[in-house]
C-alpha positions in Angstrom: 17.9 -125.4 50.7 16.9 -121.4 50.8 18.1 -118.9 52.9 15.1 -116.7 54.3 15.7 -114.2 51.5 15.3 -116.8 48.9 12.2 -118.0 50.3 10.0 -114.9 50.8 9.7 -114.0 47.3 9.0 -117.5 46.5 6.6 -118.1 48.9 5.0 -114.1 47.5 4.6 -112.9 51.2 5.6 -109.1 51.7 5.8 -108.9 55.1 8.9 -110.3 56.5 9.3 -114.5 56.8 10.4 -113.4 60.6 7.0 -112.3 61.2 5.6 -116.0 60.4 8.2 -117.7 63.0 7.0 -115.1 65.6 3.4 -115.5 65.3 3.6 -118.8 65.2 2.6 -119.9 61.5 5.8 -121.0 60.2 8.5 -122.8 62.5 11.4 -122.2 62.5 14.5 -124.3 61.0 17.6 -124.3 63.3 20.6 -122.6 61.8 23.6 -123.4 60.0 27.1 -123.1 61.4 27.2 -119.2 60.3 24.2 -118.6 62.1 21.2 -118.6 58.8 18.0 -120.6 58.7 17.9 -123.0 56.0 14.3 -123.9 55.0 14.3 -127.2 52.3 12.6 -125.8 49.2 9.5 -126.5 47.6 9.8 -127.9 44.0 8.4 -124.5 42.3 11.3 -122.7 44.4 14.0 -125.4 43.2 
């Protein structure tokens, strides 16, 4: 699993991964007991 600041660079976006869950073009994961999104990760972003 990646926290959201593992995933953007992976993913190469610039603009902030809350900006996807807002617009609608990512969904987003429920949090962890501390209160992060955990997003599963894609094989390149092991």
């Amino acid at each position: 699993m990646l926290t959201i600041s593992q995933l953007a660079p992976c993913a190469g976006v610039t603009v902030p991964v809350r900006h996807y869950h807002q617009t609608g073009l990512l969904a987003e994961p429920e949090r962890d007991h501390s209160g992060y999104r955990s997003y599963d990760a894609a094989p390149s972003c092991g």
